[in-house]
N, C-alpha and C positions, 0 to 999 in steps of 0.2 A: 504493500500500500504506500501513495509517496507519503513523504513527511512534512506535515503541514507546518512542524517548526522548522523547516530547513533555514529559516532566512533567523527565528529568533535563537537559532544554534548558535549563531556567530554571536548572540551578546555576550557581553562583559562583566561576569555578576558585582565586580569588584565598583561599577559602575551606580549600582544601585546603592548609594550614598546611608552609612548609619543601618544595616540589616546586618551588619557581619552574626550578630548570634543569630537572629532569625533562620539566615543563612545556613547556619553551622548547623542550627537542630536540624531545619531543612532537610537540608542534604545528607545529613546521615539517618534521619527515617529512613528517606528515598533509597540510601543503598543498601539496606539491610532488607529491603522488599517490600517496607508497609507504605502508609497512604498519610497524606498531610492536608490538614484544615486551618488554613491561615483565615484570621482575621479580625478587625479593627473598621472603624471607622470609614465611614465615607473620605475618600481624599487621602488614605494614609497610604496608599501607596501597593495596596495587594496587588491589584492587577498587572504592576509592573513587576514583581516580587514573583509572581506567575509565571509569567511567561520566560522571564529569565531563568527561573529555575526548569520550567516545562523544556525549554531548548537546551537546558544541556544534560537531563534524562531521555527527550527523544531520540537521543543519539544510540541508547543501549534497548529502546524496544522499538519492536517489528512494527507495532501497529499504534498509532498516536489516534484519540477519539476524544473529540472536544466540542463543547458546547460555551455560550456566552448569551446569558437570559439580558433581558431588556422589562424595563417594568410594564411597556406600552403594550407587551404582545404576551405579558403573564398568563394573560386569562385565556390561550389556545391551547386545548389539550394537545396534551404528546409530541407538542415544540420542541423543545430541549430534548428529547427522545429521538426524533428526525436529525436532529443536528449528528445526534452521538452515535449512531447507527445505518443513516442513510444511506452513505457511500459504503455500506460494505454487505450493504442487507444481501446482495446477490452472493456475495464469497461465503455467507454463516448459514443461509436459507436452506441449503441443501442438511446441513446436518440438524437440524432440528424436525422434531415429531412432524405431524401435519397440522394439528390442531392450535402445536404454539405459533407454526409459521404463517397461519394463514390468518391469527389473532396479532400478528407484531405486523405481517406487512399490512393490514388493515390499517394498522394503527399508524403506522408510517407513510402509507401511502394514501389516508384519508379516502379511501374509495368505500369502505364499507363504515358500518356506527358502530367502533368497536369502540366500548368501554369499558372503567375499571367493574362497574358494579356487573355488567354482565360477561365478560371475558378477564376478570381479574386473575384467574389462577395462571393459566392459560399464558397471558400477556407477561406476568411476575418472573413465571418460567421459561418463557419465551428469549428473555432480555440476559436472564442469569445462563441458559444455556447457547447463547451467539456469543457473551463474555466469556466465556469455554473454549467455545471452538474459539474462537480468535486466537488463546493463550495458546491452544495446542501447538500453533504456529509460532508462540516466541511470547515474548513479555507486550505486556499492552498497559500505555498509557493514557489514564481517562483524565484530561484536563476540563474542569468546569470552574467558571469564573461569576461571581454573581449567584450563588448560588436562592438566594433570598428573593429573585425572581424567576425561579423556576417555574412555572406551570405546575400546580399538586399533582397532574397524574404521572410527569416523567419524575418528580420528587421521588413518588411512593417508590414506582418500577426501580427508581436504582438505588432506594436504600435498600428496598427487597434485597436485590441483588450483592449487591455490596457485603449485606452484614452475613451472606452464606458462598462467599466466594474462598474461605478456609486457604489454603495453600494455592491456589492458584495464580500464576503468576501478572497479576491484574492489582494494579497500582493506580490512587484515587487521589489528585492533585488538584485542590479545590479551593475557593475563597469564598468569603460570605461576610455581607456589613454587618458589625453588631457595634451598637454605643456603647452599651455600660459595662460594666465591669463583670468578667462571664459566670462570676457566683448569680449574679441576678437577671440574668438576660437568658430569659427562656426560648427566643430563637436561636440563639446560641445554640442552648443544650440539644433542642429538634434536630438541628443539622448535624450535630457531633454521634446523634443515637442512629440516623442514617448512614452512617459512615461503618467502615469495616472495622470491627473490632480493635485493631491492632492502632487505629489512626492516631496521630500525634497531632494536639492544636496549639501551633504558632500564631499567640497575637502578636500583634505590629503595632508599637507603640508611636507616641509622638517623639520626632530628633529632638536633638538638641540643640542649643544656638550656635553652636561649630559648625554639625553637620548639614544647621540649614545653610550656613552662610558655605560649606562646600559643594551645597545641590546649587544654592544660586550661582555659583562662580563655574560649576561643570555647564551649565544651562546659559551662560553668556552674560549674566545680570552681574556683573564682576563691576570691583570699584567702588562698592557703595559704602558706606562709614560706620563702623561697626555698631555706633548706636543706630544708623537706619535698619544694620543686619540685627539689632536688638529689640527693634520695636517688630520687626519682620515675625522674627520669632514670636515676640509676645501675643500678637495679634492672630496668627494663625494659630497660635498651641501648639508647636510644631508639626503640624500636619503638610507634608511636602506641597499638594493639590494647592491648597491654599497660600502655601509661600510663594510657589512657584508665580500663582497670580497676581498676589501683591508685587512680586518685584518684578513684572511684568508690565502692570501699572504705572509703578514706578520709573520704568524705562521709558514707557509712553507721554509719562507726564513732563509739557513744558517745560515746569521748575517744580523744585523738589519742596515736598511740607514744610511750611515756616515750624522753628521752634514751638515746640507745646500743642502741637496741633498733628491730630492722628494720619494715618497715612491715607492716601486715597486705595477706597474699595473699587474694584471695576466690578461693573454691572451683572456679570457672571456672578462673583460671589455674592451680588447685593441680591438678588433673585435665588441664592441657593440658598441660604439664612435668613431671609424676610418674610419668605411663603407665608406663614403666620402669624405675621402683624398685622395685617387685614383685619381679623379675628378680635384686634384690640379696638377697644374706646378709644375717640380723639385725644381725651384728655389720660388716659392710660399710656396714648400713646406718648404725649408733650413728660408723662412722669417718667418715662424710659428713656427718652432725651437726658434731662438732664441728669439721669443714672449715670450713663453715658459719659456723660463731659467730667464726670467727676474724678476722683482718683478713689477714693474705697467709699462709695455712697452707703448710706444708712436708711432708714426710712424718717428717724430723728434731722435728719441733714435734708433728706425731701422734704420734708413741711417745712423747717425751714426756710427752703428757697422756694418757698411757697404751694406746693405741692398735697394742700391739706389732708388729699385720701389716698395719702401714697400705700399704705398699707392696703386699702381694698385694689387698690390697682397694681400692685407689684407681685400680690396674691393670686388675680387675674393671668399676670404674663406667667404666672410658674406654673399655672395650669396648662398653659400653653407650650410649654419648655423652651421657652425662653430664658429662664431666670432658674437658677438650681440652689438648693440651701447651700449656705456657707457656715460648715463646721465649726467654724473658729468665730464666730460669733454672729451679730443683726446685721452683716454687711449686704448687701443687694448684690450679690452674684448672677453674670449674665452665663447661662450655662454653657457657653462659647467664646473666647474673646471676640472672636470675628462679629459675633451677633453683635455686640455695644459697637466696633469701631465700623459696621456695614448703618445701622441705625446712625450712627452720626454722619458717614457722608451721604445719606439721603436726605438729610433734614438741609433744607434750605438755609441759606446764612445768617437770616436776620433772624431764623430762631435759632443756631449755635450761639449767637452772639446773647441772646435775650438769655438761655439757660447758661451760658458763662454770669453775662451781670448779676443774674440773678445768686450763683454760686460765689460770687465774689464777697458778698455780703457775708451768705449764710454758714461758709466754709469755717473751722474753728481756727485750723493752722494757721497763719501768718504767710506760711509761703505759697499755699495754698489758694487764699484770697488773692494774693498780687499774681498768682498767674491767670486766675479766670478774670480779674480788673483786665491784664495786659491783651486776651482772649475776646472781650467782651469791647475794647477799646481799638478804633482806628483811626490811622494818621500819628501825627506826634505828640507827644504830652510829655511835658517834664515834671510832673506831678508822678503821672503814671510810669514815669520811665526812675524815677527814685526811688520809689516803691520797689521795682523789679532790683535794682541794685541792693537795695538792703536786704531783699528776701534771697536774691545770691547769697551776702556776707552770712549770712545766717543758715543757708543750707551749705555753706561750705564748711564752718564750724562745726554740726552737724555730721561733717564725714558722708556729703554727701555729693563732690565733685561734679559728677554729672547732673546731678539737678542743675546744681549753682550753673554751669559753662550752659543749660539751658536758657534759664532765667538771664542770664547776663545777654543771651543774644535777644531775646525778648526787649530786656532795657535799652542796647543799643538801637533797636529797631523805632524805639518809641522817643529817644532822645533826639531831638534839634538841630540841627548841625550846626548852629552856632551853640549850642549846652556847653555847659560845663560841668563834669569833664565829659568828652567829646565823644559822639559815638562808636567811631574808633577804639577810642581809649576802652571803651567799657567791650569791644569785641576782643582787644587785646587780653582783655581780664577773662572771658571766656575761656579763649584759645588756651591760656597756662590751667585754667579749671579742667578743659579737656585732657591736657597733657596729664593732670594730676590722676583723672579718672580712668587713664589710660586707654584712650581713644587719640592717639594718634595722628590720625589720615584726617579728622573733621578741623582738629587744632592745627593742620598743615595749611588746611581749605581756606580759613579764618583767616590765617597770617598774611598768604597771599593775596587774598583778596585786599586787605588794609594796603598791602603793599602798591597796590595799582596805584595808588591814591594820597600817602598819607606824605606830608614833604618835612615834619618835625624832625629832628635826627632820633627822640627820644622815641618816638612813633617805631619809627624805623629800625632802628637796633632791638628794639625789645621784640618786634616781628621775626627779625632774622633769628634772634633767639628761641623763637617760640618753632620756625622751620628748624632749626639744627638739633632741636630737642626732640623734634615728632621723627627725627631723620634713627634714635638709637646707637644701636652699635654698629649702622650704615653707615655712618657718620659721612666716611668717604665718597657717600654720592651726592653729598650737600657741599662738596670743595669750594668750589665757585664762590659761596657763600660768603667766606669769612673778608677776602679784600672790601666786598664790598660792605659789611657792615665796620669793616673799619675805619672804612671814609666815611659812610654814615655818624661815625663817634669821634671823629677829628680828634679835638685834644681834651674833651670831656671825661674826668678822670672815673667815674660813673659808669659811663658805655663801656670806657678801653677797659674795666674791668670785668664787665661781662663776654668784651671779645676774649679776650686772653684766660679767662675760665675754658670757653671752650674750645681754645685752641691746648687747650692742655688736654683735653678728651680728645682732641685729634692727634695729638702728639705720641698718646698711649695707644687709642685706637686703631687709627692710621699706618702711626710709622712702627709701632712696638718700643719708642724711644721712651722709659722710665724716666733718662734723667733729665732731656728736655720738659717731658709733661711734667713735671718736680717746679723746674725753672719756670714755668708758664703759670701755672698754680701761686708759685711763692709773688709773680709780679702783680698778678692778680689780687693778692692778696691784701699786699700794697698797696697799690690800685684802691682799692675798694675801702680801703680804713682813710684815708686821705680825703675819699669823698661822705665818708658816714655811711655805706651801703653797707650795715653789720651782715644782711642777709648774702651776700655776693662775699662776704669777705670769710663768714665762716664755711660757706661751699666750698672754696678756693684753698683756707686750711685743712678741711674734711681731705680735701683732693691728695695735696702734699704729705698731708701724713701717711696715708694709703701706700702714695706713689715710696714714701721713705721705708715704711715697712715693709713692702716687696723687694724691695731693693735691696733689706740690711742695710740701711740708714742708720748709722749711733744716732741722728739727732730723731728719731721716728717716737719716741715718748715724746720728747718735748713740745713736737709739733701736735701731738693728737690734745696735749695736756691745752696747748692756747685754743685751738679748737671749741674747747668743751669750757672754758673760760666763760664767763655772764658779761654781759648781755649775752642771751640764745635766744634764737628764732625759733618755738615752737617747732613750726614746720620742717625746718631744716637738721632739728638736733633730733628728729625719726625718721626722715629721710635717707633713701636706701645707699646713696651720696654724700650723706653727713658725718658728722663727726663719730654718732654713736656707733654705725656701720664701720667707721673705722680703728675706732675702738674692738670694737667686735671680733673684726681680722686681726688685728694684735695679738687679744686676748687667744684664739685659738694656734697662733704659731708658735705663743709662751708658751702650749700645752696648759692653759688655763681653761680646761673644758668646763667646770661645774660654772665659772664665772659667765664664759662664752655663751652657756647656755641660759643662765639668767640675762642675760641682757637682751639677745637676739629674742627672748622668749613676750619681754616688756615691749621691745622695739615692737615686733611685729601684735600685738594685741592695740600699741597706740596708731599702728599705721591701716589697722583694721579698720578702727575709731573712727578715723578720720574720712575713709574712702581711697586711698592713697594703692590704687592698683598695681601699679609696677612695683612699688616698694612692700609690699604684702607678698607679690613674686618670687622677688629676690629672697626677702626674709623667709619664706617657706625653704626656700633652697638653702638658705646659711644655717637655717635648725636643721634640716637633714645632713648636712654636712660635720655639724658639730654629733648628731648622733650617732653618724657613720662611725668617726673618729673612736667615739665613745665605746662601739660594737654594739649597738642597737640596730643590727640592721633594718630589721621587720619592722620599728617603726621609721627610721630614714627612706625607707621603700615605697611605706607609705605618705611621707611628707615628701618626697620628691614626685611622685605622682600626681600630688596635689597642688604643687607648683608646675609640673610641666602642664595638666591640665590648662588652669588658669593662662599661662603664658600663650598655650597653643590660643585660649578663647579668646584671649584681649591680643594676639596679636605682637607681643613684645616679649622682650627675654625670653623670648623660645633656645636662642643658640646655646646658653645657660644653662637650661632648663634641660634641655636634652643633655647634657654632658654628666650633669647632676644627678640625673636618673640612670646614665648608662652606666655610670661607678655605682647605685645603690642595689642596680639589677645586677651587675657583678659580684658584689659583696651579699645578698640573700635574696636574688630573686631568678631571674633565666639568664644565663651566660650567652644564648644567641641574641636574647632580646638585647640585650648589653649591648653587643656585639653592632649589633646592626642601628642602636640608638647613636654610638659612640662614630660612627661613620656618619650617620647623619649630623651628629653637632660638629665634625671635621667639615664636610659638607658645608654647611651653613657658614660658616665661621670664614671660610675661605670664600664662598661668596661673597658674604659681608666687606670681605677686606677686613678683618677683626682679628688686629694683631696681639691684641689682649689675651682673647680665649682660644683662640687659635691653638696655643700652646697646652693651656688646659685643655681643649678636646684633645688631643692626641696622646696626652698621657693619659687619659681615659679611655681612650681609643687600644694602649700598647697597655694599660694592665687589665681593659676586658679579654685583649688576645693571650695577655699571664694568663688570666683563670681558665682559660678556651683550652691550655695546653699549647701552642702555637709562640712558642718563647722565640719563632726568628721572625716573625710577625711583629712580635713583640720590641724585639731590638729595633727595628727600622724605626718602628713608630715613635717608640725615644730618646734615638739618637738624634730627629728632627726632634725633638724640645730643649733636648740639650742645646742642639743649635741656636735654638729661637731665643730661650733664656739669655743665652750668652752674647746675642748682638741685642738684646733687649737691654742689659745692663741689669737682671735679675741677678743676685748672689744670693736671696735666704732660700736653703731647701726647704724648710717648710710652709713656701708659698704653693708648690703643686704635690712635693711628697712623692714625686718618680724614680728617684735617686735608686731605691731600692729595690725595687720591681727591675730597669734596667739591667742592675749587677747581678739580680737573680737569672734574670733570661739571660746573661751573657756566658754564667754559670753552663745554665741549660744546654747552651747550644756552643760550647766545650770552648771559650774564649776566656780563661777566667783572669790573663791581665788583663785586659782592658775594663773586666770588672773593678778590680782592683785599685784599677786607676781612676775610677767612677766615686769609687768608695772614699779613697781618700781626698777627694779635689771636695767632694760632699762636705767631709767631715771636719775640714779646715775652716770651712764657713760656720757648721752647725756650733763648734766649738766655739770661735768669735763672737755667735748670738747666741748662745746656749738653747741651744735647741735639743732638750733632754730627749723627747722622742725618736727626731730625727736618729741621733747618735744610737741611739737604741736598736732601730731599724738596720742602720749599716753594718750595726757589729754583729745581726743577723745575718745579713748578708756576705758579712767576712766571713762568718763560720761557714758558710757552703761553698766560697771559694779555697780555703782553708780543707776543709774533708773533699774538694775536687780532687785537692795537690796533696790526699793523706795525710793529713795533722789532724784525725779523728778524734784526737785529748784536748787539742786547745781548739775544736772547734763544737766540740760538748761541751766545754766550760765557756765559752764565750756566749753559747745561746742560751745555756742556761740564763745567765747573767743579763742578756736580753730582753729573756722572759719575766724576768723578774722587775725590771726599770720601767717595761711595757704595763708591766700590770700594775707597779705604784703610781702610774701617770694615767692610767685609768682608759688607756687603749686598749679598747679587749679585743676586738679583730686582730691587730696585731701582735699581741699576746699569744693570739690562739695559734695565730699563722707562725710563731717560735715555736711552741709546742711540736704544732706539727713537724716541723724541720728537725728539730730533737727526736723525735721518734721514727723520723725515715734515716737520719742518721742512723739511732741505736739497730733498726732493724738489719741496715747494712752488713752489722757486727753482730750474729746470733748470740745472745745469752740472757745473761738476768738483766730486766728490764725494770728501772726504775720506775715506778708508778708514775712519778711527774713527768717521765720520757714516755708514756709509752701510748699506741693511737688511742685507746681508749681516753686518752686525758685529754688528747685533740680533738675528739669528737665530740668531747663536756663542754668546753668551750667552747666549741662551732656551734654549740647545739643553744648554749647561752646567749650566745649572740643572735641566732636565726640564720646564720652562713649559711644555706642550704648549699649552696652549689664548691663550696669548701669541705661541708656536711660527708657532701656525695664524695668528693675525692679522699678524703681519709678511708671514707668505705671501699672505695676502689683499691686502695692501697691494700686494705688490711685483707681485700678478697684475694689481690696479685701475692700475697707472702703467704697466706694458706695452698694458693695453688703449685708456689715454688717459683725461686727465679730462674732465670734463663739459664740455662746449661753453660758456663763458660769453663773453658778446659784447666787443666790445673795449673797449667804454665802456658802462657803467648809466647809465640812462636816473637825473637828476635823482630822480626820486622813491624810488628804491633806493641814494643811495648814500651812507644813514644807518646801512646795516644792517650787522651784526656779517659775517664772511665764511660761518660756515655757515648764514646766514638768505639770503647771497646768494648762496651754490651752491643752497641747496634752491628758492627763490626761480625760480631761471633754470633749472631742473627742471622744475616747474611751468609756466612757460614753454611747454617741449617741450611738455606735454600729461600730463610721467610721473606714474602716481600714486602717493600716497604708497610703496605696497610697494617698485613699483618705486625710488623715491629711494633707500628706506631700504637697497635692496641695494647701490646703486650707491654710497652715500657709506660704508657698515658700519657704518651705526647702526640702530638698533630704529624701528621703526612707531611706536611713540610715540615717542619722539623729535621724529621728523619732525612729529607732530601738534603738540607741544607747540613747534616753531620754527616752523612757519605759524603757531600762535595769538597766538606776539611777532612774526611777521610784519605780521598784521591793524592787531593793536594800535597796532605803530610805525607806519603807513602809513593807518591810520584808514579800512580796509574792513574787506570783510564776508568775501567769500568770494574761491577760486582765479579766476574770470573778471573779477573784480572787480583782482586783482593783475596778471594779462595784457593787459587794460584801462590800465591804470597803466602798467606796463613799455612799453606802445606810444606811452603817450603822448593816451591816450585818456581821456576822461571816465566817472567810476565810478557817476554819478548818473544 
């Protein structure tokens, strides 16, 4: 039979934006041989969820049979029956009785009046034995879509069927709309009891405001400002159908919704959520208006704004399902967003405006009233535009950034152009409100627009600031920028302090120059006290002392200490940029973990407060960092996930973020996820031009490839950070902490001076800034270089002695990761095992921690020393007994005959790896190839 999916085979399920579980249950019903019943809502997206999965199961059955009911043609018996059997009625016809065939072609071909009540048995068994023969032939796929407008008589016929189709290979791939929640939705249960036994029900939830803003941007609606992809979301509920419309609207419309004003519905969705307003009183209707306009309406707030029977009429629309109770208290919930924001752009303007004024009175908030005043007001007023300023200053206090950067474009809008201060000025105040709220791309919008226009220098500069600020750790694509706000700031020592702030974040960014951005910081800094800008002057110290403590700066106390000096700018002393953040970093490279974690803990609960998005970011990232440190994996795992979330939805510190999470999936969560996170924040980082983290990702990068096994992976990746540090002008090791992981993998993969020479170039610095951990770590590291080269006494006493400095400084990962190096040592040397040496003790503390994927290697170790090690002979032969010991276990591998795969399982290292210790194999022993090494080891000639 042809295949009717042949064309939706080719989709892309990975396409169908926000289903991956769906997806996953999906598709593994599907393979195990049962049948699936997705469904959800009008508009959520089943029908697409369908057919993409329908096309890449038609591919493994013979026979594809599908139907797609319509509500208009529900009421024709045996519709959806003709769809599902028509074209094949002539291939099944022969194998069925006479009596079922001549009651289904009836029934299909409409020529006779076969019905259920008089040919029901007949027709039941008709249906169930054509779904027979057909299988006899191969697997068959029944795809029906819609199932909620079936027709009852093909209903009945193929739950009949269905639920006695037992092993046969007949697969039932279905969708059907249900609203509520499937404990209470009795079509729901209908459809599920007609289904075959075995069926699994995937409902389809609403996205999320990520995945809507990824369906908008696969769908061409790309560019929009994350509050318009936030209002998108809100307003749809995340239902794709409905996003997809709104921002389709949006494309279509002229100019985009003034501040404070809901998005435009197109007429589609205004007619698919309205149907039932008809149904309402005039004056029910005017009371759902101003529901509408409000932000959490009450019925107390409806009389109010005059509305006196809002209770008999709100009661009215919930009859109607319109309106759905609200759990959390007398709020007037519209049982759909869409329903309140399709009801307001149907209402004419002069009654939006009448149910704004009217709200402007009766509203209780303060910020609340000045936005339905500014709603209800047109043209200019500088009464009304004072009003909207104050209720910014007050929702920014508040912690609540986006409001404020709303209301402020509001008061701009309503300000004078000759006001004071000037429209401009108050869009200016916006644009830094957007930045705070972490919206970006809208505070870019803003800036530039002021820019077409504004001729003040003071205008001027603080724009350019407000684009280099929306620019991130891009920094480098806003280059252009800085000449010209510096002639913008001539000799104004005010402006020149805000250029040379962030010509220090280009300094660092950009060129990866610490001591420059140090010296840009320090003028700035200057700069900025000379003119009284406390708030410019303590960013500028926040920055320097950063830049000193990366460095190993002796003067890096000093500077954090003037920093943190009074006068403080509120804002600035929780800012992710500030002083306290710099504090912060210190505190955790002193190995001051318990302190580190009180402050970062304060910092980010005040930066919560406030609304301060990108700095709530960061601070999730710096508490997982500090509990990574600590050996708290399982919750650094999950506070890095909570930060990479966040960054991916707002848009910022993603490159961070991902680097954060690929060290926390490393240390207790998936070593591929790692793997594959820690490429993406190399990725990013080097897109950026982000000379900064650049560095950090790849030692992210080179100790998720340590835990993978893959220690020549490993070396590449951090011998570029070595590089990077050291034209950077970085000397403290405990600003990235690679130092160790490198000499380990150098270890590994049988190089161990240059470990060596890792180890001590480290320890000369860490010694200098007392970096107790650091020094802890390396002397770990010594001891494996140490037991490479045989000094198996001083290389058990030295990690002892590791272990024990790791664990008074309250690093327990590191701690644990001694431990274990003590006990693959001791295993090396069979005999009496120390309790503290031995894997059991490794696994106490991996197990303490949540190391799982450290967990897993101890196990592996302790399954490879029950099984025995690799057979090497009791004496090398002269010509091997140059080579490091994992060149002469892989070596005597090779030997046997094993190949590489095999080695690499047998020893727990990566396939490369092993490739890369046969090629220092060749080298040191001056062949070519493996027969050429067996040759040798025999004692035979290679030529």
């Amino acid at each position: 039979m042809p295949r009717d999916f042949a064309e939706a085979a080719g989709c892309r399920s990975d396409l169908v934006i926000g289903r991956e579980d769906s997806f996953g249950a999906a598709r593994e019903q599907l393979a195990r041989g049962g049948s699936v019943l997705l469904h959800g809502p009008a508009g959520i997206g089943k029908s697409t969820v369908l057919r993409t999965l329908a096309g890449e199961y038609a591919r493994t059955a013979r026979t594809v049979l599908r139907c797609s009911a319509t509500e208009s043609e529900s009421h024709l018996p045996f519709l959806a029956l003709a769809d599902l059997l028509g074209l094949v009625l002539d291939e099944v016809s022969h194998a069925l009785p006479a009596a079922q065939r001549t009651a289904l072609e009836s029934a299909l071909t409409g020529r006779g009046e076969s019905t259920l009540q008089r040919d029901g048995l007949a027709l039941r068994l008709a249906v169930l034995s054509a779904l027979r023969a057909l299988a006899a032939d191969g697997p068959v796929l029944v795809v029906a879509d819609d199932l909620q407008w079936l027709d009852p008589a093909s209903a009945e016929l193929l739950g009949f069927a269905a639920r006695r189709l037992g092993e046969t290979p007949v697969r039932l791939l279905c969708a059907v709309r249900t609203e509520g929640p499937e404990t209470d939705d009795a079509e729901y249960d209908r459809h599920l009891r007609a289904s075959p036994p075995d069926t699994r029900a995937v409902r389809l939830g609403p996205l999320t405001r990520a995945q809507v803003s990824a369906l908008l941007d696969e769908r061409g609606y790309s560019g929009l400002h994350r509050s318009t992809v936030r209002d998108i979301h809100r307003t749809s509920g995340g239902n794709p159908l409905f996003a997809l419309e709104l921002g389709r609207a949006l494309a279509e419309s002229p100019a985009a919704p003034r501040p404070g004003e809901p998005l435009p519905v197109p007429t589609s969705l205004r007619a698919l959520v309205l149907s039932r307003l008809e149904m309402l009183s005039d004056e029910a209707r005017r009371t759902l208006l101003v529901a509408s306009a409000g932000a959490r309406p009450t019925p107390a707030l409806l009389r109010a704004a005059g509305r006196e029977n809002a209770e008999a009429e709100t009661a009215q629309a919930a009859a109607l399902g319109l309106l759905a109770p609200d759990p959390e208290g007398p709020t007037v919930r519209f049982a759909h967003p869409l329903i309140s924001a399709a009801l307001y752009a149907e209402a004419p303007a002069p009654e939006r405006r009448a149910a704004h004024a009217a709200l402007s009175t009766a509203a209780f908030d303060p910020i609340e009233r000045a936005r339905h005043l500014a709603l209800a007001t047109t043209g200019t007023d500088p009464r009304v535009a004072a009003r909207l300023a104050e209720a910014a200053a007050l929702a920014r206090d508040r912690g609540a950034p986006s409001v404020a950067a709303s209301l402020g474009l509001l008061a701009a809008r309503h300000t004078p152009a000759d006001g004071a201060p000037g429209p401009d000025e108050r869009r200016l105040a916006a644009a830094e409100d957007a930045i705070t709220a972490g919206e970006p791309d809208l505070a870019r919008d803003i800036a530039r627009e002021v820019l077409t226009r504004a001729a003040a220098p003071g205008e001027r500069v603080r724009a350019w600031m407000v684009v280099i600020e929306a620019a991130g750790q891009a920094i480098g694509e806003v280059d252009a920028v800085f000449p010209q706000a510096l002639a913008d700031a001539g000799d104004d020592p005010r402006l020149l302090a805000l250029v040379h702030y962030q010509l220090a974040w280009r300094s660092l960014v950009v060129q990866g120059d610490f001591a420059q951005g140090r010296e840009e910081a320090a003028h700035a800094a200057r700069l900025a006290a000379r003119a009284g800008d406390r708030r410019t002057e303590l960013l500028a110290l926040a920055f320097q002392a950063q830049s000193e403590t990366l460095m190993g700066h002796p003067g890096a106390p000093a500077t954090i200490q003037r920093a943190l000096q009074e006068p403080q700018d509120p804002r600035v002393a929780c800012h992710h940029n500030g002083a306290g953040s710099s504090r912060f970093r210190w505190l955790v490279m002193s190995d001051r973990l318990a302190e580190a974690r009180t402050t970062v803990t304060a910092l980010l609960r005040e930066v919560r407060r406030r609304g301060m998005a990108e700095s709530e970011v960061h601070y999730l990232r710096f508490l997982a960092e500090t509990e990574l440190h600590s050996g708290h994996c399982g919750r650094a795992l999950e506070l890095s996930r909570e930060s990479l979330t966040l960054a991916r939805d707002a848009g910022i510190g993603e490159g961070a973020g991902v680097m954060q999470a690929a060290l926390a999936e490393a240390a207790g969560g998936d070593p591929d996820r790692a793997l594959e996170l820690a490429r993406e924040a190399v990725r990013r980082t080097e897109e950026d031009g982000d000379a900064v983290y650049l560095s950090r990702a790849l030692a992210a990068l080179g100790h998720a490839q340590l835990v993978a096994g893959d220690a020549a992976a490993a070396v590449r990746a951090l011998r570029r950070v070595r590089e990077l540090e050291a034209g950077a002008g970085i000397t403290d090791p405990a600003r990235g902490r690679w130092q160790g992981d490198l000499a380990e993998a150098l270890v590994r993969t049988g190089e161990p001076a240059e470990a060596l020479y890792v180890i001590e170039a480290a320890r000369a610095h860490a010694l200098r800034l007392g970096r107790g951990s650091v020094l802890a770590v390396l002397d770990r590291s010594e001891a494996l270089v140490r037991a490479a080269r045989g000094e198996h006494r001083a290389a058990v006493t030295r990690l002892a002695s590791a272990r024990e400095r790791l664990a008074g400084l309250g690093f327990g990962l590191e701690e644990a990761r001694a431990a274990f190096a003590l006990a693959e040592l001791h295993a090396e040397r069979p005999g009496r095992v120390p309790e503290s040496a031995s894997y059991d003790e490794a696994a106490r503390l991996f197990r303490r921690c949540r190391a799982l994927p450290w967990l897993r290697r101890v196990e592996a170790a302790v399954a490879a020393r029950a099984a025995g090690p690799p057979p090497v002979p009791s004496a090398e032969p002269d010509g091997l007994a140059g080579l490091a010991p994992m060149e002469r276990q892989v070596a005597a591998l090779v030997r046997e005959g094993a190949t590489n795969r095999e080695i690499a399982a047998r020893l727990f290292v990566s396939v490369k790896t092993v490739e890369a210790t046969l090629t220092r194999v060749y080298r040191k022993l001056g062949i070519r190839s493996r027969v050429d090494l067996v040759r040798l080891a025999a004692g035979r000639r290679t030529d």
